[in-house]
Every structure is written in C-alpha cells, then in structure tokens.
C-alpha positions as CSV (number, residue, x, y, z in Angstrom):
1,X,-25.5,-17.8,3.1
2,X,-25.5,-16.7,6.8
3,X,-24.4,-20.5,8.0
4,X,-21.8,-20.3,5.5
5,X,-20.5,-16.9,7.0
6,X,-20.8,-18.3,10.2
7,X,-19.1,-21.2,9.5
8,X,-16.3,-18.6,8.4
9,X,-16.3,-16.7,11.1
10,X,-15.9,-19.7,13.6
11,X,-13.0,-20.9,11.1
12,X,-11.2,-18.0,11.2
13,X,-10.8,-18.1,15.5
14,X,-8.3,-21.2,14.7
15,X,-6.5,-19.6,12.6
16,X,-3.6,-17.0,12.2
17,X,-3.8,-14.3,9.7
18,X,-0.6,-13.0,8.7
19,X,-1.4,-11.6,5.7
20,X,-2.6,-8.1,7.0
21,X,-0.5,-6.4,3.8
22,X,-3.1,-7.9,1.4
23,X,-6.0,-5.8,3.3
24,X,-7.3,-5.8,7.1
25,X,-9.9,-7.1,9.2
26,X,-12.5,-4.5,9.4
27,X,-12.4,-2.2,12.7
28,X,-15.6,-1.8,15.0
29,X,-15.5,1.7,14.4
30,X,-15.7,1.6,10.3
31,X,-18.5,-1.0,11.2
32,X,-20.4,1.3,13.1
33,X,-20.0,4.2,10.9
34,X,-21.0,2.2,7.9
35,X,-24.3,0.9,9.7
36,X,-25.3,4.7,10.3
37,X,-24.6,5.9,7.1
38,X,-26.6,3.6,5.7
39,X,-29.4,4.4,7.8
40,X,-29.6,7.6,5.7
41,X,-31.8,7.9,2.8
42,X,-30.1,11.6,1.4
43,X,-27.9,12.2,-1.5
44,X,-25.1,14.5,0.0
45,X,-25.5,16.3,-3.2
46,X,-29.3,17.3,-1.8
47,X,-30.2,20.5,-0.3
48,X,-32.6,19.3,2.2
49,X,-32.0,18.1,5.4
50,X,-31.6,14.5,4.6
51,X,-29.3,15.4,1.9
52,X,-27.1,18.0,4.5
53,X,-26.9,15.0,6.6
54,X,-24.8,12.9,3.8
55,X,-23.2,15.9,3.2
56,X,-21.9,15.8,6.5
57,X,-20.8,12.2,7.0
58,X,-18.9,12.9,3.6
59,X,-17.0,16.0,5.2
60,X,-16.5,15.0,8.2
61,X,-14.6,11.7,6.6
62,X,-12.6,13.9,4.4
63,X,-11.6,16.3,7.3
64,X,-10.3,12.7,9.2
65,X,-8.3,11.8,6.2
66,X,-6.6,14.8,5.5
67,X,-6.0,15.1,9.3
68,X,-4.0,11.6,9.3
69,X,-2.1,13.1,6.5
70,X,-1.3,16.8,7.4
71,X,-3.2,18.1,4.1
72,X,-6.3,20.5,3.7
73,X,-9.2,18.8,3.2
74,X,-10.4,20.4,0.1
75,X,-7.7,18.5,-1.5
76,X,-9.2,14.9,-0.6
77,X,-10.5,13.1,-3.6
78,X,-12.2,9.9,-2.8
79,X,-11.9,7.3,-5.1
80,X,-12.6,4.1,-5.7
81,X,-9.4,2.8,-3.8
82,X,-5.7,2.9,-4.2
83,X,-5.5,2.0,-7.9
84,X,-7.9,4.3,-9.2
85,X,-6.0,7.2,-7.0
86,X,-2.8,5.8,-8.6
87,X,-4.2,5.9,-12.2
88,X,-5.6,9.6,-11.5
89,X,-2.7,11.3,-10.4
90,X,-0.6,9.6,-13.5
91,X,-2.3,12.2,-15.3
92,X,-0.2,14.2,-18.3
93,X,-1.0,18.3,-17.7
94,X,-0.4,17.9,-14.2
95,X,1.6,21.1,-12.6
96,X,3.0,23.1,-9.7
97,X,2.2,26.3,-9.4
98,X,3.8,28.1,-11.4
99,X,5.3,25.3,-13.8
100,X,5.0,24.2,-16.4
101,X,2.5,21.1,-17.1
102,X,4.1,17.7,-16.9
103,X,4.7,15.5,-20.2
104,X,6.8,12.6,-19.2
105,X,6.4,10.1,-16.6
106,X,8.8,8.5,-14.3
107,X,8.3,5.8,-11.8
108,X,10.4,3.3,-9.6
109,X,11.0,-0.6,-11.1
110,X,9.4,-1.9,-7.7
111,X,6.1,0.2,-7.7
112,X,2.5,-1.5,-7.6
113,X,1.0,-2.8,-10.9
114,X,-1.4,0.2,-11.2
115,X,1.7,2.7,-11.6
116,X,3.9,0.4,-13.8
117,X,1.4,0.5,-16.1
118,X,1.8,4.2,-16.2
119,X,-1.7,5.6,-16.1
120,X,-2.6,7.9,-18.9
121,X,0.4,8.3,-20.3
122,X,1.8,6.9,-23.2
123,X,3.8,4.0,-23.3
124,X,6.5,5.8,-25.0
125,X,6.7,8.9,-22.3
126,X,6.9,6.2,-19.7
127,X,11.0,5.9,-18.0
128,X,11.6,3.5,-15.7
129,X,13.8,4.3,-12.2
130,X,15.8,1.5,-10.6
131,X,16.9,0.0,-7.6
132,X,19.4,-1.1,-5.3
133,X,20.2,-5.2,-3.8
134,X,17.5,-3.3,-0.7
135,X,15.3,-2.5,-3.4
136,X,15.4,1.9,-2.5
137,X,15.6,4.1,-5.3
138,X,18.6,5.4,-6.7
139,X,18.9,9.2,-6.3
140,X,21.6,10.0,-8.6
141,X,19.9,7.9,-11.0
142,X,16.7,10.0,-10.8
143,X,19.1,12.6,-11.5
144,X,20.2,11.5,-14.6
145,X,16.6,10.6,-16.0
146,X,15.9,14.0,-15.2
147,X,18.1,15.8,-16.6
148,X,16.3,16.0,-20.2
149,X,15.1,19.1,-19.2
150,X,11.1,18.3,-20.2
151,X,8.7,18.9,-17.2
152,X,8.0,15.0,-15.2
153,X,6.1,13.8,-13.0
154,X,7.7,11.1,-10.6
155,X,5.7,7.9,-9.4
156,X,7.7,6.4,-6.1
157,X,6.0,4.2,-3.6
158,X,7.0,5.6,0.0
159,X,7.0,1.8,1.5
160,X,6.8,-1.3,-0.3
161,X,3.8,-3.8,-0.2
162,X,6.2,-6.4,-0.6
163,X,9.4,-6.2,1.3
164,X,8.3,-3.3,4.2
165,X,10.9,-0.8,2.8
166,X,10.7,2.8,2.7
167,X,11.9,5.2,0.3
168,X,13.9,8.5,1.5
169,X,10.9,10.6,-0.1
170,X,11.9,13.8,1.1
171,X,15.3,13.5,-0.7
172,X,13.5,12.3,-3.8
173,X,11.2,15.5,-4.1
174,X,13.8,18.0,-3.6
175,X,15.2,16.5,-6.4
176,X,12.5,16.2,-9.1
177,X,11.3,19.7,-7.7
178,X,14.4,20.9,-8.7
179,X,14.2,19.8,-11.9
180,X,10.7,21.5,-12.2
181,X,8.5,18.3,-12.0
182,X,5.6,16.8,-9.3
183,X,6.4,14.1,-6.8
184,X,3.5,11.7,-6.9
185,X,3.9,9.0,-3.5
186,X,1.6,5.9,-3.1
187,X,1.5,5.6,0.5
188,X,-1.4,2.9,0.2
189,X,0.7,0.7,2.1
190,X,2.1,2.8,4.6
191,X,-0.7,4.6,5.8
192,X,-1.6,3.3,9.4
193,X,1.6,2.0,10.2
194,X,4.1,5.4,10.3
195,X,3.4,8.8,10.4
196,X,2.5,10.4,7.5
197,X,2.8,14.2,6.4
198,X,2.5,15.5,2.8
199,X,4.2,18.7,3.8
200,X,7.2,17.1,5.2
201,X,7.3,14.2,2.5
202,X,6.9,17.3,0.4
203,X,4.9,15.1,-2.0
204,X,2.5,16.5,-4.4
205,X,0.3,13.8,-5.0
206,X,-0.4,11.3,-2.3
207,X,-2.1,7.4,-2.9
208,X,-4.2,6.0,0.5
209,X,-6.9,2.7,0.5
210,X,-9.1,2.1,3.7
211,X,-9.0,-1.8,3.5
212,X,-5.2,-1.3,4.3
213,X,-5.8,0.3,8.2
214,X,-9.2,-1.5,8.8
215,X,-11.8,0.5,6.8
216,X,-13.9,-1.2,3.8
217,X,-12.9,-2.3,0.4
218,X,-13.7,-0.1,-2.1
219,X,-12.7,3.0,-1.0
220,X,-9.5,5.2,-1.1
221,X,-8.7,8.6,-2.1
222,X,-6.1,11.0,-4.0
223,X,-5.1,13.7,-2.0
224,X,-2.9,16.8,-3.5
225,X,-0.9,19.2,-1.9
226,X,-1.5,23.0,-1.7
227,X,-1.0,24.2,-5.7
228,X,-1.6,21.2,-7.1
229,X,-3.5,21.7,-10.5
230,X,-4.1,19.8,-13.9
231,X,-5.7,17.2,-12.5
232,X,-7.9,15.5,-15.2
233,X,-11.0,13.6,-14.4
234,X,-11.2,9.7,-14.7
235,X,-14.8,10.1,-14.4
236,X,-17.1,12.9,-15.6
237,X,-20.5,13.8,-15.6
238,X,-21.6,15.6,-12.4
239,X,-19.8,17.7,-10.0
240,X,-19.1,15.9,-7.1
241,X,-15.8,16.1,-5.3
242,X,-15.2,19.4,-6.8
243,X,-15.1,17.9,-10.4
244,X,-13.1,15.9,-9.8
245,X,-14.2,13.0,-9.5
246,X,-18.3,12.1,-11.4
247,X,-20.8,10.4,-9.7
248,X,-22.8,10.5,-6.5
249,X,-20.2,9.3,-3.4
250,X,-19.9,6.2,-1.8
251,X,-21.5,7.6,1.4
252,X,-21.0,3.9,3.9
253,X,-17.8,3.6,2.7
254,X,-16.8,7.2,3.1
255,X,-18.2,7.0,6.8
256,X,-16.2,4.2,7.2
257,X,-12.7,5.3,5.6
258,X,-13.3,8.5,8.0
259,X,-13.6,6.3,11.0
260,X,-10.6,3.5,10.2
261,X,-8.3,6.8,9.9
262,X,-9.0,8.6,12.8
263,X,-8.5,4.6,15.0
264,X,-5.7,4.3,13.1
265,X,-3.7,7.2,13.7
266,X,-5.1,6.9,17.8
267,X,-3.5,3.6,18.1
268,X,-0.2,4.1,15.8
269,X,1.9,4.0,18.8
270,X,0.6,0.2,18.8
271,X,3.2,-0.6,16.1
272,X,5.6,-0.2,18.1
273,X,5.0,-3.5,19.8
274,X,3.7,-5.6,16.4
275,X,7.5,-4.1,15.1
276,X,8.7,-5.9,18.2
277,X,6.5,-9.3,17.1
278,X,8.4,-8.7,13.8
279,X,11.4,-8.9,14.7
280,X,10.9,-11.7,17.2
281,X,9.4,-13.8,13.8
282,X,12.6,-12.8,11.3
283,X,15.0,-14.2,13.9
284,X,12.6,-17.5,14.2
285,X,13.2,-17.5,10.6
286,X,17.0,-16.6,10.2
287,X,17.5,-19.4,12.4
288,X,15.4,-22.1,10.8
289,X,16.1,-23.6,7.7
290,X,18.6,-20.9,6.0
291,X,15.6,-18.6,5.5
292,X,16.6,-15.3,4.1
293,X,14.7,-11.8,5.4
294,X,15.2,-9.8,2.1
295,X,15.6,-5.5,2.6
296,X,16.6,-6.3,6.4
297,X,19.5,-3.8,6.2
298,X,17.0,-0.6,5.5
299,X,14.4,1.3,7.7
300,X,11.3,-0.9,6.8
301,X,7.3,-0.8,7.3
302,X,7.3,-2.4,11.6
303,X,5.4,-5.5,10.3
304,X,6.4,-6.8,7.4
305,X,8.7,-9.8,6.3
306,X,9.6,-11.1,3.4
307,X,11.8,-14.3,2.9
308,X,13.1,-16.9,0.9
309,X,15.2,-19.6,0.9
310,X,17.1,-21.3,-2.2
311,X,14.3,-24.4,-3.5
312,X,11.4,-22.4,-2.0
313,X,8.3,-22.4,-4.4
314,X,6.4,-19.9,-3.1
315,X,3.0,-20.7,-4.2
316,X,3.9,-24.5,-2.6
317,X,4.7,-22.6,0.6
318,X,1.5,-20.3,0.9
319,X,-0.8,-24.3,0.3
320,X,1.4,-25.2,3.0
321,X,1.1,-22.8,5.4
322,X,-2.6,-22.3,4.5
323,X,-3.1,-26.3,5.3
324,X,-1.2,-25.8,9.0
325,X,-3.9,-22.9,9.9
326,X,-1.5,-19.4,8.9
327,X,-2.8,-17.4,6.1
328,X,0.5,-15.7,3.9
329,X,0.7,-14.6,0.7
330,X,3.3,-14.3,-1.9
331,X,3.9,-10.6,-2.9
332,X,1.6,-9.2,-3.6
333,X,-1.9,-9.8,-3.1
334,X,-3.1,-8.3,-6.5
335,X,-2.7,-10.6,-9.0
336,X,-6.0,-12.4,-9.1
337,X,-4.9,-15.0,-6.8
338,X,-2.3,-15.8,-9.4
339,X,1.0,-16.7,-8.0
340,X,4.0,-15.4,-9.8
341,X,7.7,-14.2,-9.6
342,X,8.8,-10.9,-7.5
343,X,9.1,-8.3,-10.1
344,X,10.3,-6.2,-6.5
345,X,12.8,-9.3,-6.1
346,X,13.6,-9.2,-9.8
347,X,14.4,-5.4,-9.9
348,X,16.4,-5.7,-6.8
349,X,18.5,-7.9,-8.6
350,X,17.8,-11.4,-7.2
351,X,17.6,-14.5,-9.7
352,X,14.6,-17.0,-10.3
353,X,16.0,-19.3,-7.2
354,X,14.5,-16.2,-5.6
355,X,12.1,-14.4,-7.1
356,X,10.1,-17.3,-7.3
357,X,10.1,-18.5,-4.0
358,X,9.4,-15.4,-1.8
359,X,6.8,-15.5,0.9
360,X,5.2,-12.2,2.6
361,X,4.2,-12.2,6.4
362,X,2.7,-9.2,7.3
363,X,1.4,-8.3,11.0
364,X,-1.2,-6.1,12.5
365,X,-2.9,-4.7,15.2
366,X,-4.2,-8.0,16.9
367,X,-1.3,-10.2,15.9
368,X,0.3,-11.9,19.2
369,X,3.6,-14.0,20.4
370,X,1.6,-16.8,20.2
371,X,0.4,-15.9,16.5
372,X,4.1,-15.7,15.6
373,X,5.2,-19.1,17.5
374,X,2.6,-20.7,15.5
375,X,3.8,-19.2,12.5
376,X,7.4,-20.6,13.2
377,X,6.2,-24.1,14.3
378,X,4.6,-24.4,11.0
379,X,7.6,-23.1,8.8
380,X,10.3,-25.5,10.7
381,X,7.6,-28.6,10.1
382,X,7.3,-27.6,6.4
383,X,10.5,-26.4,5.4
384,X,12.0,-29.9,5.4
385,X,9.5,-30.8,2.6
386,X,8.9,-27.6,1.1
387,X,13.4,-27.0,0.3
388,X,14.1,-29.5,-2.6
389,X,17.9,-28.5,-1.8
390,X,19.7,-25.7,0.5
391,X,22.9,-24.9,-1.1
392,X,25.0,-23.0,1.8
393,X,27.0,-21.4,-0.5
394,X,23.8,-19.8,-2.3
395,X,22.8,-17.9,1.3
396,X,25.4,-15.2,1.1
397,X,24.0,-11.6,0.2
398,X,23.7,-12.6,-3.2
C-alpha cells in the first residue's frame, strides 16, 4: 500500500489538478493538527485531564470556524460534512425568535443534491425557486412563492459548485424575513474563497465542509445565527455539541477543520491572483474552439469556469483531458463518479447540446500560469476530436 501511495504521489507532480471545486489538496497546517490530535488518548467529553485536552482542540476549532464566519461559536455544529449540515438545517419546526415554526420548504432549482432532495420535509411541502439564463435566483419570484402566508424556510446556495456564481443573499433574506420565514445558505462552496459574514448575509442557517479550503474529508459543520431554534437532531443519544448533534466528536478532523479555516482566511487575499489565472484561462478558452464560459456576465466564485461548446460530451472531454495529464470534472463531483447532464445548465435554461457537454475547471491556491497554459494546450489539441460539429449559429447567448 505505501509503494502504491508513493507511486501516487510521484504521479500527481506531472500533473495539473484543476478540479479544486470537487475538494482540496490537504494543507500542512490540517496535517499537523490532525497528527497531534491524534496523539491524544481523551474523550473531550472526559473530565480528566486527558479528556480537557480534547475538549480543548474541539473548542478551539469551533472558535476558528465561527471566526471565518462572523458567528458565536456556541452556534457551530460539526457535522459530518456539508450534506449532513444541509440535511439538518432542512428541518420542519425550525424558527426565528419570536416566529412562528417553519412548515414549508423552499429551495433554488440549481442547489446541491443534498437540498433538492429537501431534507426532512415532505415531498409535498417541498417548492421549487427558479432561475435566470446566469443561473441567480429570481427575487420577485421568491416573492410570489411566498406569499401563501404559511411560515418557510428558504434553501439558496450563496455560490454555485458548478458555474462560480453568487447569489445576492442579502436581498434574498430581507425578503423571506419579511415574510416571516428562516434563510438557510450553503456556503460549502464559497467558504475560503470570499469573505464570509452571517450577520451581513443575514442568513439564519449557514452550510461549510473542510475538504473544500484544504481541511479533511469528513468533516463540516451547521452553524446558526443568534435566535436560531427548532433545530432537530439527526442523530441522538448523548449530549455532545449541545444536543445537537449524538455521538462522541471527530476530534482529528475537528483539529484539522480548525486549522484549514484559520490558513484559509490568512491567505484569502491569495484569490485575488488565482481570479487573475481565471480569467487568463476563460479567454484561452473563448478563443479556442467556440468554447462557451456559462454565468460570465455575473459576480462569480475568482476560480471557477464552466464551459461548453455545441458536440461537446462532457464525460468524453474529462477521459481526454485526464489522458493529457489535467484532472476536470463535469459538474459536480458528487454523483458517484457518474457523469450526467447539468441540472444547473438545465434550470438555467440551456438544451441537451449543453447540458450534456459542460466541463468544470476550478483553480486553487497553488494553481500557476503555467498550470493554465497546460490546461489550454490540451483543450486546443482535443477539441478538434472531441466537437463532432460547431454550428456558429448555435454560439449566440442561447
């Protein structure tokens, strides 16, 4: 097993990883975190010192996170990771202070699978909120689903995982607060790469992952906003995270969540150049082969890129890119390793010329110029085999 991680490791030197969207190399700091919690032999629910000790790797972690995210740290549930925070905010009896408890669910046509599957509510309490040809919400649509009158709680992604873009949140949650009901945002994919405040998103509910900003897989975290209550457990039994969450915590991967945060939010000034590196690879690409950069026209995430081109099969395009050294995806990551249509592509509008055919480059921390050159020397030698046909006339704003 150790020669074949080596082997791995050595592979992955000649290659370029663009697919930083899907998750994130892991950063020395969650590394080094991880190796000292697990040095520890103490349940953080123990008195004794050993136990204290756990205790404080666990705090001190929650303390980063709600840092990053401008909330109070006794509302930080960890979780899991981003779909287990997603399915435990969709919870029915959730409410504001003083409100009245939620029934009804409402959440975006371009969300991530765990929230289109609406959580724990019923199928039949479950509306879904379209989107424009830049796939963003439609406020005065919201409007209108709201106006019913029952108590909802709203599920809207602040930036997509597969086209970069960002919702106007703020706007969004003056208008379902309005209306009486709870804003819940999955920032999984945004965390690490803009600034992030739950008081000025004026979110409720906020969705964050550490294997998106360089901590491990596994765990993420739910984190509420100041009179915030309902909140039913996915898991019961014991006490931990102030019953909120059963079972004794994740201690390594708490350590390391704490310390992928606190890097992340030092070195966010750092996407400032990758956005740069973005841009320099969607004009490679607008300029080779009648590729098409879909949401380019709204504020987006400063590294990712999604594109298509007419004849494009996507899963064809992530073999071939694969083959010439460039790891991609298509979408989303989250589908088993299954590749399928956009359902973001589809609710933006676009036909299955499209939606079947879209490719995502995403860029991080360590990506260079000479990662994206790469990455464009490999599209213009595939595209000529991977178009079956480039109809001009079909590269208009459809």
């Amino acid at each position: 097993m150790l020669q074949v991680l080596q082997g791995t490791a050595k592979l992955a030197k000649d290659r370029v990883y663009l697919d930083w969207n899907a998750t994130t190399p892991l950063r020395p700091e969650a590394r080094a975190a991880m190796v000292a919690a697990w040095d520890l032999a103490g349940n953080p629910s123990s008195v004794h010192t050993e136990g204290r000790q756990a205790r404080r790797i666990v705090e001190d972690a929650r303390a980063a996170v709600a840092g990053a995210l401008g909330a109070d740290s006794r509302n930080v549930v960890f979780t899991s990771g981003g779909t287990e925070a997603n399915v435990l905010a969709l919870t029915p009896g959730l409410v504001r202070k003083p409100g009245v408890p939620a029934r009804r669910l409402i959440v975006s046509a371009v969300e991530h699978a765990s929230v289109l599957a609406g959580g724990r509510f019923a199928a039949g309490d479950l509306q879904v909120l379209g989107v424009d040809r830049d796939g963003v919400v439609k406020p005065d649509e919201l409007r209108v689903l709201l106006a019913g009158g029952e108590p909802v709680l709203v599920s809207v992604m602040l930036a997509n995982n597969e086209t970069g873009a960002l919702q106007p949140i703020p706007e969004l949650a003056g208008i379902v607060h309005d209306a009486g009901g709870l804003l819940h945002v999955d920032a999984v994919q945004a965390l690490g790469k803009i600034s992030i405040d739950i008081k000025l998103l004026q979110a409720d509910l906020l969705s964050i992952s550490a294997h998106k900003i360089g901590g491990p897989k596994g765990i993420g975290a739910l984190v509420l906003a100041n009179g915030v209550a309902g909140l039913d457990p996915l898991l019961r039994g014991g006490g931990q995270e102030l019953g909120r969450r059963a079972g004794t915590e994740n201690v390594p991967g708490i350590a390391g969540f704490g310390a992928a945060v606190t890097a992340a939010m030092a070195s966010l000034d750092g996407m400032k150049r990758v956005e740069k590196l973005r841009q320099r690879l969607e004009a490679g690409l607008r300029q080779s082969s009648n590729g098409l950069v879909f949401a380019q026209d709204v504020p987006r995430l400063p590294n990712t890129v999604l594109f298509g081109a007419p004849g494009l099969r996507a899963e064809t395009a992530v073999i071939g890119f694969d083959l010439e050294g460039i790891a991609v995806s298509s979408g989303s990551a989250c589908s088993s390793g299954k590749v399928q249509p956009s359902h973001v592509l589809e609710a933006m509008g676009f036909g299955p010329e499209l939606t079947q055919g879209a490719v995502r480059l995403s860029l991080g921390w360590s990506t260079t110029e000479a990662d994206v050159d790469r990455c464009l020397e490999a599209w213009r030698k595939l595209s000529g085999t991977l178009l079956k046909h480039s109809d001009e006339t079909q590269l208009e704003r459809f």
